[in-house]
C-alpha positions as CSV (number, residue, x, y, z in Angstrom):
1,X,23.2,206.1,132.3
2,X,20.4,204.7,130.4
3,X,18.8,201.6,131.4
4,X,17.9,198.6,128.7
5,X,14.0,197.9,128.8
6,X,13.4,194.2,128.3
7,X,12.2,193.1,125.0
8,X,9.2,190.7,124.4
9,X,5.6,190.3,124.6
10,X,3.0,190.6,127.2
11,X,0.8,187.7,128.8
12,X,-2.5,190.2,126.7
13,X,-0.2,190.3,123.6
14,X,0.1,186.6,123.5
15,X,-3.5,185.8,124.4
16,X,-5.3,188.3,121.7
17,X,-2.6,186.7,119.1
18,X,-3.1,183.6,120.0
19,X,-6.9,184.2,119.4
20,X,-6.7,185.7,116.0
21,X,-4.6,183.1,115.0
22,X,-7.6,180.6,116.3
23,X,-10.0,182.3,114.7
24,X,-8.1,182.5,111.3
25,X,-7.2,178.5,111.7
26,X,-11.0,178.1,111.9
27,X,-12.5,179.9,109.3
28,X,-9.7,178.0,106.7
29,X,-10.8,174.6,108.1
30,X,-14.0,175.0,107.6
31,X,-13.5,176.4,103.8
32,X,-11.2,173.3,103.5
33,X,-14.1,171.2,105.0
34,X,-17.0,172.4,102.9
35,X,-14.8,171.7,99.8
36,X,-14.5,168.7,100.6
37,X,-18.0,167.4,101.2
38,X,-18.2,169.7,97.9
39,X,-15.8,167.2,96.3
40,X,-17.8,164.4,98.0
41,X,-21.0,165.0,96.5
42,X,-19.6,165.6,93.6
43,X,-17.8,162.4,92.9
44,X,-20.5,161.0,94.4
45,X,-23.2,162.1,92.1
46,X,-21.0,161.2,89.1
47,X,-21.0,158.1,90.6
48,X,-24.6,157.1,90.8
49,X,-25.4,159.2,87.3
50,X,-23.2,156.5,85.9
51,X,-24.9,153.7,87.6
52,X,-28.3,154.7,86.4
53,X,-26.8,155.3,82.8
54,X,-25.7,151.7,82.8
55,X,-28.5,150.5,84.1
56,X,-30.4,152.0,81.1
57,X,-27.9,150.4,78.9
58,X,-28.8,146.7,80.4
59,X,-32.0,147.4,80.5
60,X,-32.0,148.7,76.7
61,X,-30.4,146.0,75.3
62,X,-32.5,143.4,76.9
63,X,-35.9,144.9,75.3
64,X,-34.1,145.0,71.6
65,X,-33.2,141.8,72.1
66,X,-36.8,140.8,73.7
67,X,-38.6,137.6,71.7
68,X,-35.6,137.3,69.0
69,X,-35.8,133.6,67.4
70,X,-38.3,132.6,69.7
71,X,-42.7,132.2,69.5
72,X,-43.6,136.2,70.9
73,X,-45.8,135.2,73.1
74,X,-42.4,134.4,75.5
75,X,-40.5,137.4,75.0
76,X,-42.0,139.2,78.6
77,X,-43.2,137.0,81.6
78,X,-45.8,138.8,83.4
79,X,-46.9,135.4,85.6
80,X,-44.6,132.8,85.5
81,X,-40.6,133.1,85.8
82,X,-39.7,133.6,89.6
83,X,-43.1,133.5,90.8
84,X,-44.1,131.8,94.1
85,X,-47.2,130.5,92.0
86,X,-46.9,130.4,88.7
87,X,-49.6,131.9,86.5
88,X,-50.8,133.7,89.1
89,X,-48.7,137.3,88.7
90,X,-49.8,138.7,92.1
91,X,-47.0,136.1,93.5
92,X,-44.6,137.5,91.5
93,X,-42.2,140.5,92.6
94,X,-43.8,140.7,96.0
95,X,-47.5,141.7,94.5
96,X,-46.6,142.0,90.7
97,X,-44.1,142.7,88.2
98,X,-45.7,146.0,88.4
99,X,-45.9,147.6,91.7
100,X,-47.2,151.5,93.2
101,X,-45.0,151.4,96.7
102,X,-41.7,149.3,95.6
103,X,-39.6,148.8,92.3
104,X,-41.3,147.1,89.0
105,X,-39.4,144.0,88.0
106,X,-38.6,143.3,83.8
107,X,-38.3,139.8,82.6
108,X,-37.6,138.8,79.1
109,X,-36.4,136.5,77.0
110,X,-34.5,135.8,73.5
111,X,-32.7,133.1,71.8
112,X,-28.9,133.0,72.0
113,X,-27.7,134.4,68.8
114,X,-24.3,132.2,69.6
115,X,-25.1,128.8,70.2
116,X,-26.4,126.3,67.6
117,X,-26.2,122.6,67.4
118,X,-27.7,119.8,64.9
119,X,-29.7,117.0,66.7
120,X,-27.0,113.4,65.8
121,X,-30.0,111.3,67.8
122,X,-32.9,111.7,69.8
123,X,-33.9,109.0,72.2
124,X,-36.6,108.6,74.8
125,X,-40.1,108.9,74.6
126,X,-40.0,112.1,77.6
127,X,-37.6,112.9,78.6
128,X,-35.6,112.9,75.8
129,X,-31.9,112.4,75.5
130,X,-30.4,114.9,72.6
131,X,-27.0,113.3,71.1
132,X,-25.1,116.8,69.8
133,X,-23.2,116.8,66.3
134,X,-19.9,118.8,68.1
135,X,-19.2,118.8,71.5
136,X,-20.4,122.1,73.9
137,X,-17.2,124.6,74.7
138,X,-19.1,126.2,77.5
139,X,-21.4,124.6,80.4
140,X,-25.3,124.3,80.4
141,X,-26.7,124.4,83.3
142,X,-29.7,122.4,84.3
143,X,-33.1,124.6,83.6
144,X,-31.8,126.4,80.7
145,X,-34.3,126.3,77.8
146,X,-33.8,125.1,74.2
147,X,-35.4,125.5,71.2
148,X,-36.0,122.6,68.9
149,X,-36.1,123.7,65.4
150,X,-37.3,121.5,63.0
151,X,-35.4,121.6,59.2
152,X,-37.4,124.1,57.3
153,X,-38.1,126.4,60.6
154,X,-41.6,125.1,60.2
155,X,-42.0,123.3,63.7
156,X,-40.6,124.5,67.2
157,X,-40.6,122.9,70.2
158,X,-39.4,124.4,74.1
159,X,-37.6,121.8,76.0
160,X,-35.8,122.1,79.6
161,X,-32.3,120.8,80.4
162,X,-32.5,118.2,83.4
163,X,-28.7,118.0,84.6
164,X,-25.8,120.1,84.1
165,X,-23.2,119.7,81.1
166,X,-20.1,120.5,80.7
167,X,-17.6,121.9,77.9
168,X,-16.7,118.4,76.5
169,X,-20.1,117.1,76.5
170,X,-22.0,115.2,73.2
171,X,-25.3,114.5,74.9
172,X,-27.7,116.4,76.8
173,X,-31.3,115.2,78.7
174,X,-34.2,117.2,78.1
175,X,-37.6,117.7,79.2
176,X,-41.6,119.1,78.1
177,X,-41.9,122.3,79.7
178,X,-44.0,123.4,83.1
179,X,-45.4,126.6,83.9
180,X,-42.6,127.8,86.3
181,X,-40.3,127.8,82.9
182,X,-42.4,130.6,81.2
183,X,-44.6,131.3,78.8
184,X,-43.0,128.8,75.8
185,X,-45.5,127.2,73.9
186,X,-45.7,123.2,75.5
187,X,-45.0,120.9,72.1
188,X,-43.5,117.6,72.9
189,X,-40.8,116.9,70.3
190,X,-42.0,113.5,69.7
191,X,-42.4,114.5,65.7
192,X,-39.7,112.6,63.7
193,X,-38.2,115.7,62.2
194,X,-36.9,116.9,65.6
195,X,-34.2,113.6,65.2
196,X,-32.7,115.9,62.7
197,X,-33.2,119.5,64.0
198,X,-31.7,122.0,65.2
199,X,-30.7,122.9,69.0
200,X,-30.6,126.5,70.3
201,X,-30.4,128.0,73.3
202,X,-32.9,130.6,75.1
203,X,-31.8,132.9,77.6
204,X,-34.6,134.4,79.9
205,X,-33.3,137.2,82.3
206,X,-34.7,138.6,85.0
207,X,-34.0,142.3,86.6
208,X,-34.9,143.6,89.6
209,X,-34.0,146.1,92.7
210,X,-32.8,144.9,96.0
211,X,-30.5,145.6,98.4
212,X,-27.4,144.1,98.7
213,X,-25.1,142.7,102.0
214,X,-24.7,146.0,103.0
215,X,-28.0,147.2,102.8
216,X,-27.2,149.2,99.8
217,X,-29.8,148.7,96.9
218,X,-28.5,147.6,94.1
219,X,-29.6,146.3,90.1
220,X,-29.1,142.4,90.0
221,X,-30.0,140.3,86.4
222,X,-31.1,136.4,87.6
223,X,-30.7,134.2,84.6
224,X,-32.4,131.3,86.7
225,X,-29.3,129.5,87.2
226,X,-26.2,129.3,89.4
227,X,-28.2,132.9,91.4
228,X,-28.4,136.2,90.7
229,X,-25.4,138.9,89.5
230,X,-25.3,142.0,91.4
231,X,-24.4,144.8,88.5
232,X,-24.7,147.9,89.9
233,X,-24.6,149.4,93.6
234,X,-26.9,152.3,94.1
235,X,-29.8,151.4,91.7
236,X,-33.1,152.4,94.2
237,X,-35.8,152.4,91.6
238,X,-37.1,150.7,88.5
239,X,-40.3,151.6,87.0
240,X,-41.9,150.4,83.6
241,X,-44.8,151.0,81.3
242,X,-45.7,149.4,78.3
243,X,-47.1,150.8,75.1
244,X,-49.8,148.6,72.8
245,X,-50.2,148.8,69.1
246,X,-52.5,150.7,68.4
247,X,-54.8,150.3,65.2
248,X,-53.9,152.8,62.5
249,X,-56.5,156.0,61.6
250,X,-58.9,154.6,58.8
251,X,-58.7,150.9,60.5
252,X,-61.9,149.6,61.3
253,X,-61.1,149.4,64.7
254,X,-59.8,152.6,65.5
255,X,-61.9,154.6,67.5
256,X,-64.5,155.8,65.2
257,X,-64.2,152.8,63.2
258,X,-66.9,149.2,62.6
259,X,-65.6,147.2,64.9
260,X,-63.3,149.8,67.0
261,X,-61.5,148.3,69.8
262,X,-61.3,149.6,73.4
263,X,-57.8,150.6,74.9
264,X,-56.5,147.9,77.0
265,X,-54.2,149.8,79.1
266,X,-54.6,151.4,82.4
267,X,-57.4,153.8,83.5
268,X,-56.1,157.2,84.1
269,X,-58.4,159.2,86.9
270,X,-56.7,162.4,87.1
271,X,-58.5,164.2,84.6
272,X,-61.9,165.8,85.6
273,X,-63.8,163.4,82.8
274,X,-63.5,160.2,85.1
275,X,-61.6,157.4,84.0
276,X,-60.0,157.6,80.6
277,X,-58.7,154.2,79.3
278,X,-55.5,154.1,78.0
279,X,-53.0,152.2,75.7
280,X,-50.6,151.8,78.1
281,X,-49.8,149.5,81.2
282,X,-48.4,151.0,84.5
283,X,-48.0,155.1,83.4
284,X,-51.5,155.9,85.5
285,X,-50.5,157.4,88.7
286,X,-51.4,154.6,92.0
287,X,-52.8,152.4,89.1
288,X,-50.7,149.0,88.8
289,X,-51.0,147.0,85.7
290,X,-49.4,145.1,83.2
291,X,-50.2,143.2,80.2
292,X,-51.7,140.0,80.5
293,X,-50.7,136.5,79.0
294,X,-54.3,134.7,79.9
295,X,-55.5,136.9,76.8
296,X,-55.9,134.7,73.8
297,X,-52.5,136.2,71.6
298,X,-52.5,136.9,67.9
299,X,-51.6,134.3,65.3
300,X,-47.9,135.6,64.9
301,X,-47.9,134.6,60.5
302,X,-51.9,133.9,60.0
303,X,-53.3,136.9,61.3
304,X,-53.7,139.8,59.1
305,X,-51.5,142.9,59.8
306,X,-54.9,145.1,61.0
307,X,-56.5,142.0,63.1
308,X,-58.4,142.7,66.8
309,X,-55.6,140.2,67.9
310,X,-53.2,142.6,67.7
311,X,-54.4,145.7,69.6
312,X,-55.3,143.3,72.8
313,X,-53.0,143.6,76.1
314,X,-51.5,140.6,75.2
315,X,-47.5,140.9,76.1
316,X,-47.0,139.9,72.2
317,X,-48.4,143.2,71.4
318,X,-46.1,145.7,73.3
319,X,-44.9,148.0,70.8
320,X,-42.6,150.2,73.3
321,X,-41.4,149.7,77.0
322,X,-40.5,153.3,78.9
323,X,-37.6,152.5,81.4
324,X,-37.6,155.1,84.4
325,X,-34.3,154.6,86.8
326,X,-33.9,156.1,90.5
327,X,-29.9,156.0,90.8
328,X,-29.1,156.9,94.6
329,X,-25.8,157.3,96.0
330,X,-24.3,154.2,98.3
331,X,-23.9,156.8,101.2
332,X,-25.7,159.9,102.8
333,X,-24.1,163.0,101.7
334,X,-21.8,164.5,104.1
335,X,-23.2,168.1,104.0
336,X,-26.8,166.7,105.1
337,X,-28.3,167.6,101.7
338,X,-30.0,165.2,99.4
339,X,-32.9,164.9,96.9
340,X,-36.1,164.0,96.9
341,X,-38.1,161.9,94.1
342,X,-40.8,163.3,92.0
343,X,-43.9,160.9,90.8
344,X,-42.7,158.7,88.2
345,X,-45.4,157.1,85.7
346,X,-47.7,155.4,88.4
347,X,-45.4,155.6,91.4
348,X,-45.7,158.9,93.7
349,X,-43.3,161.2,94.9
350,X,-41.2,160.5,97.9
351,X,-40.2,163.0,100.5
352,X,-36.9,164.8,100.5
353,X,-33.9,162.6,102.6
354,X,-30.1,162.9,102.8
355,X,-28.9,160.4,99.8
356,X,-28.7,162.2,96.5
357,X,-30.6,160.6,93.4
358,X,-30.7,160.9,90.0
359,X,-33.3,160.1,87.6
360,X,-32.7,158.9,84.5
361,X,-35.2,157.7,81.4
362,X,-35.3,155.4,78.3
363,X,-37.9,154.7,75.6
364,X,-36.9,151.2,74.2
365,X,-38.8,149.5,71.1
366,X,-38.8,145.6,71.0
367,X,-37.7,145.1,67.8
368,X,-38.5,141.5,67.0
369,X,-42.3,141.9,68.3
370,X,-42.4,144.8,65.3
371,X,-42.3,142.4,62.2
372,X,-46.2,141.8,62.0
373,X,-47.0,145.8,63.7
374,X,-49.1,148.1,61.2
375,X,-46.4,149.6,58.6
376,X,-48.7,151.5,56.2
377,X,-52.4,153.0,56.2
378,X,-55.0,150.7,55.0
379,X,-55.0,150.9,51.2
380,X,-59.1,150.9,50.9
381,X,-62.2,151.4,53.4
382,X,-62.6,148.2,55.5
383,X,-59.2,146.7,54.7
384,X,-57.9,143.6,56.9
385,X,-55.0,144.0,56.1
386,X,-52.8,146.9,56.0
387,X,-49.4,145.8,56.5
388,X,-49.1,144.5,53.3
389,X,-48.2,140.8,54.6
């Protein structure tokens, strides 16, 4: 008679299955875990690439729009807007709108293409009370800055609002200018033909780089009223330079020339020659500079096209602002890798940590401070004027 032997497996069996099948479990989770910090650091440097690229895009648009309908010498504020002190630009920014060891700050300004008004009245002796011809449809808030234009466009004049005014409102109460507000010329609008003018409105913007609630640094425009906008998360870096006209070859003073001009930029050390002076503010590495308003600016209409006026560092001058963005992601990157940040224009490098970045760049002209810049040689030796204007 044969006897039955009992089916199954052995304790041994079950143990070296049990341990393959472990092993096998393992290996897929950590395939499915690497593709998904994979996926992470993907998304997440899409993410912060499109940050940085919008950034550039506000950033952009601001410069175009830099000193349009409004005296050039206001279109950038190196000393003034947001400044502890006002005209002194070490209080501004934490040590300068221009900085070595932090973000650079950009402010500018430009005339609201949107708004315009005809003065009915103007009362008061200063301030001034400013009866509209139509009513506002959207609120001014107290500090925003108008331009009185006189008929003609001949005279201008920079007042401040005083109160807040609502959609609805006819009137509005104005003052003369202080430092703090910028660097508008200071007319009082006591001239008879600002009773018939006309009213516009400046914007002046401010960007800079701080963190936000979180602790996450971030992109945020102030506009000096009603606080700053947060626009984008993940913005670690901005840094700036400025290019000056320079004079044109065969002007007198071009290097070479009569009366040739030294560039007012930065110094550059790093070549073996010593210093080299430059024509631009804030590209020379651990140099920090910017153009500066105390500089006596040109004659925006009187002075001729090729004038010393207009190759000084005076902000009116700036013929081209290079934008440099650090975009960073909001979070440290789940694999442990992350990027470190090479020297950009006078900032140095920064060591390697676990946030990825991304730098992006920008070369932005300021249109409306081009109008009086050299457009053509000079049409004989020791020409004044080679613009043609």
């Amino acid at each position: 008679m044969t006897r039955n032997r009992p089916h199954g497996f052995t304790l041994i069996e079950v143990l070296v299955s049990v341990a393959i099948l472990a092993f096998v479990v393992a290996g897929i989770s950590q395939v499915l875990i690497k593709q998904s910090q994979a996926s992470s650091v993907q998304a997440g440097q899409r993410d912060l690439e499109e940050s940085g690229r919008l950034a550039l895009i506000e950033l952009g648009r601001a410069i175009r729009l830099a000193g349009y309908g409004i005296d050039p010498t206001a279109a950038f504020d190196f000393g003034r807007f947001a400044c502890t002190t006002p005209n002194t630009p070490s209080t501004c920014n934490g040590g300068g709108r221009d900085r070595t060891d932090a973000p650079d700050e950009l402010v500018v300004a430009w005339r609201d293409p949107n708004f315009a008004r005809k003065v009915a009245v103007k009362t008061g002796a200063g301030p001034y009370t400013i009866t509209l011809d139509a009513a506002l449809t959207t609120r001014i808030d107290a500090g925003r800055i108008l331009e009185l234009l006189c008929d003609g466009a001949e005279n201008a004049a920079y007042v401040a609002v005083t109160s807040t005014k609502n959609a609805g409102d006819t009137d509005l109460s104005v003052r003369v200018l202080t430092n703090a507000d910028g660097y508008f010329p200071t007319v009082d609008p006591s001239d008879a033909c600002y009773s018939t003018g006309t009213v516009l409105l400046v914007e002046r913007v401010r960007y800079y780089i701080a963190n936000d609630a979180g602790g996450v640094p971030a992109f945020w425009r102030d506009r000096g009223r009603g606080g700053a906008e947060l626009l984008f998360r993940g913005i670690e870096d901005l840094q700036l330079s400025y290019d000056i006209g320079q004079p044109p070859a065969g002007s007198r003073f071009a290097s070479g020339g009569a009366s040739a001009v030294t560039p007012p930029g930065c110094t550059d050390t790093s070549g073996d020659g010593g210093g080299v002076s430059t024509w631009t503010f804030g590209s020379c590495a651990g140099v920090a500079a910017a153009p500066d308003q105390t500089i006596t600016p040109p004659n925006w209409r009187l002075d001729a096209y090729d004038a010393a006026t207009r190759y000084t560092g005076h902000p009116a001058n700036i013929r081209n602002v290079n934008i440099v963005v650090v975009a960073r992601a909001t979070r440290a990157s789940p694999d442990g890798s992350g990027d470190d940040v090479p020297a950009l224009l006078n900032r140095p490098a920064r060591t390697r940590d676990n946030f990825r970045r991304a730098v992006q760049t920008l070369s932005e002209q300021p249109q409306n401070l081009l109008s009086r810049a050299n457009i053509l040689p000079p049409v004989f030796p020791g020409s004044t004027n080679v613009g043609g204007g």
